[in-house]
N, C-alpha and C positions, 0 to 999 in steps of 0.2 A: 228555055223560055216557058215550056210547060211545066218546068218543075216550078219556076215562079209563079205562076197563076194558082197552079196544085197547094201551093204554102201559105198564099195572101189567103183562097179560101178558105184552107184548115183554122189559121187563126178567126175569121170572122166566124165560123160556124163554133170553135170553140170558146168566142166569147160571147155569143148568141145561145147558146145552151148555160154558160154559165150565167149569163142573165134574164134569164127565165122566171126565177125562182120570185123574183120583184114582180111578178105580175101576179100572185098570189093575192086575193080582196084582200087579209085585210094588213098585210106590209105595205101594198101598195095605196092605202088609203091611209095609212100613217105617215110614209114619204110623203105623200102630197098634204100631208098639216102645216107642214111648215118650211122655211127655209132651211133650217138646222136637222131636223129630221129627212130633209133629202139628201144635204150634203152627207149625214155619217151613212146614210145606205150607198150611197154611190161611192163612197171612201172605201165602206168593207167589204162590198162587191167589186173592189178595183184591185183592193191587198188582197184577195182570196182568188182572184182571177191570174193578179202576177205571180202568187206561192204553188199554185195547179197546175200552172204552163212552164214553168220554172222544172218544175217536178216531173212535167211530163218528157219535156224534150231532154230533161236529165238523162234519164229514164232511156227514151229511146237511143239518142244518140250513145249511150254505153252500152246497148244491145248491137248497133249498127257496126261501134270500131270494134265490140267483141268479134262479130263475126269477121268484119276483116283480116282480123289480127289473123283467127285460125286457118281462114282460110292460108292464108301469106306464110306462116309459119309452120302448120302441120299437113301429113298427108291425107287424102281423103279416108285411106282405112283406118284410120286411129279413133272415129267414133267423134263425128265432129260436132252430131248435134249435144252430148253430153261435155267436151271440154268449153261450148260455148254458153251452155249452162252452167256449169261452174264456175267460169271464170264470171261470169256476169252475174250472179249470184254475190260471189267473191267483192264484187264492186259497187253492187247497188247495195246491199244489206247491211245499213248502219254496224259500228262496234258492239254496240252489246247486243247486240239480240243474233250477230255470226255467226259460225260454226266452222269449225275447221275444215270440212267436208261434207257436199251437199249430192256428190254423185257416189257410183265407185270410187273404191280405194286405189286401182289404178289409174284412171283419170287424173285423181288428187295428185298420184305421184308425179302423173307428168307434168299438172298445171305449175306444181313447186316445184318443179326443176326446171322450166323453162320459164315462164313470166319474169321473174327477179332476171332474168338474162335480158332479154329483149328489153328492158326498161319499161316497160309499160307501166304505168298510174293511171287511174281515175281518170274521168276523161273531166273536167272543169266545170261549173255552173255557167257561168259566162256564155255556152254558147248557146242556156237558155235565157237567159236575162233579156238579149233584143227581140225574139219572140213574145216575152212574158209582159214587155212593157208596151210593143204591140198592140196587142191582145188587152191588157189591162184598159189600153188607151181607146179602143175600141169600146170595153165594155162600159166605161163611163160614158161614151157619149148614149149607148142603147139605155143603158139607166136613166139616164137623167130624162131621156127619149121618153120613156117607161113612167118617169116620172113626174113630169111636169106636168103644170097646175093648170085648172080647169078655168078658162074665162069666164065669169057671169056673163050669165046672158039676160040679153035683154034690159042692160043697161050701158049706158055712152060713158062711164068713168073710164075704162079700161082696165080697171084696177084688177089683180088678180087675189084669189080666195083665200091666200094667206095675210093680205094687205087688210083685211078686218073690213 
């Protein structure tokens, strides 16, 4: 139960930092010109919210089952915080910019002769997608929050500032 409360926070506090940036004068006085001008900031502040949380829980959660893994599979003297490095290097470090070896050379040797066994792959994006759309879902409403239109005042029309 407290890891749930611990995650609903993280997401609010991370979609609350990433909408921040909309409270800047003068974005924030561009949003509020018009109706069209709010929808693409709260559009780009939504996609840039879901690729960051995406990225993040990627991120973490291939740091989380690395260590797992080591733990479950090696001994403690084998040098756990460098095979966990490696192998998580190994996973998060897109094709071309890799390297064949990120620690020792015998680290290396153990990571390839064990991983290909155990079957291990990449851990999925999936399991940040319901975070990311969470999050994304939140950050649109603090945008739109952020950016909604100023009522005239001092007049009975109702009308709001982009209504001319």
């Amino acid at each position: 139960m407290n890891f749930l409360i611990i995650f609903i926070l993280m997401l609010f506090s991370i979609a609350f930092l990433f909408s921040l940036p909309v409270l800047l004068p003068p974005l924030r006085r561009w949003a509020r010109s018009g109706f069209d001008a709010r929808g693409i900031v709260v559009l780009i502040f939504a996609g840039l919210t879901l690729l960051l949380t995406i990225a993040i829980f990627f991120i973490v959660m291939t740091y989380v089952s690395t260590i797992v893994m080591v733990n479950k599979f090696w001994s403690a003297d084998a040098g756990q915080s460098d095979l966990i490095t490696e192998i998580w290097r190994r996973q998060v470090i897109p094709a071309p910019f890799s390297r064949s070896c990120y620690t020792a050379e015998t680290i290396c040797n153990l990571v390839d002769a064990r991983v290909p066994l155990l079957g291990f792959d990449s851990i999925s994006l999936r399991f940040g997608i319901i975070p990311g759309l969470i999050t994304a879902s939140i950050n649109i409403f603090l945008v739109s929050w952020f950016t909604r239109p100023i009522p005239y005042k001092g007049g009975t029309t109702g009308r709001m500032m982009w209504e001319g």
